[in-house]
N, C-alpha and C positions, 0 to 999 in steps of 0.2 A: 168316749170315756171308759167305756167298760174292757177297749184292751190295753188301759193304762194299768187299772187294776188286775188284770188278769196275767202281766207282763210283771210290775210287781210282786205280787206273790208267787210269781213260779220262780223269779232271780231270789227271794229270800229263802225259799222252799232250795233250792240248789241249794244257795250257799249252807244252810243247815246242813243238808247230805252230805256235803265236801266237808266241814269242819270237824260235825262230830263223831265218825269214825276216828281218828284224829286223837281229839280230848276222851273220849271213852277208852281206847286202847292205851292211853302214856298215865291214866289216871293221875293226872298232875293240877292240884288244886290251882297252883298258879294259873297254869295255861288256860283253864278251864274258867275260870274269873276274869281273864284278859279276851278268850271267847264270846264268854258271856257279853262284855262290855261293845266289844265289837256288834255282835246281834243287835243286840237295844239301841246303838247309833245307827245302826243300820235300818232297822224298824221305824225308828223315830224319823230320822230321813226320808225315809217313803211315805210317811204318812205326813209327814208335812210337804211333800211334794204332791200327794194325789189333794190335798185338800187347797193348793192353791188354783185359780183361776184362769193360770197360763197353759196353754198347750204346745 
């Protein structure tokens, strides 16, 4: 279990590094909202994936 979690956070920990260079350099409120939203499904997807059952 613990390198589901560990495998998790280091793919969401990328993806942050990848995106926000990105939205901090084009300071584009859109893009930066549509970022945003993308993280939070993406969060929310992992965390209801580590909290099911299946392996």
């Amino acid at each position: 279990m613990l390198p589901k979690y560990l495998a998790g956070i280091l793919a969401a920990a990328l993806f942050i590094a990848f995106v926000a260079p990105v939205v901090v350099k084009l300071k584009d409120v859109a893009l930066g909202v549509v970022v945003l939203i993308g993280v939070a499904m993406m969060l929310t997807d992992l965390w209801q994936s580590l909290r099911s059952r299946q392996d």
